[in-house]
N, C-alpha and C positions, 0 to 999 in steps of 0.2 A: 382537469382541475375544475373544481366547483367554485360560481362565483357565489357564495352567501350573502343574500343581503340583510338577513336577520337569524341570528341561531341565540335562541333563548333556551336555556335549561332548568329543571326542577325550582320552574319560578311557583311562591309561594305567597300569599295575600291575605294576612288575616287582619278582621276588623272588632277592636276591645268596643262593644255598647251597652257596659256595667252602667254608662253614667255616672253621677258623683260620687265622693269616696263616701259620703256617709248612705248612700245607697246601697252602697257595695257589701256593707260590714252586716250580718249576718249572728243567728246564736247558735252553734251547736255543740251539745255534748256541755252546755254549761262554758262554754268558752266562744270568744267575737272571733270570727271570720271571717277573710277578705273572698265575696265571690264573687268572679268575673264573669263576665256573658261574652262569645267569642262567636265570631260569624266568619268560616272559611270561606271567603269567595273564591280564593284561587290555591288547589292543593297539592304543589307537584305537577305542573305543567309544563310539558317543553314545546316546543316551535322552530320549525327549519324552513327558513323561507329561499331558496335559490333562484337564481337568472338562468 
């Protein structure tokens, strides 16, 4: 029997740095858009730490 002392899985980390909403809003096509900026630090990560 395994003693686990950390078992993480499909850990996931993302960071929204749109900044404010009226930074965010955009024109395309003749219509306002909301567009976000998105920074994956962590994408589906797993981790098995045992003793």
């Amino acid at each position: 029997m395994k003693n686990r002392l950390i078992d993480i899985r499909n850990l996931v980390k993302h960071f929204d740095i749109s900044g404010g909403l009226l930074e965010q809003m955009a024109l395309r096509n003749g219509r306002i858009v909301r567009e976000r900026t998105v920074v994956k630090a962590v994408n589906d990560v797993s981790l098995l730490l045992s003793r």
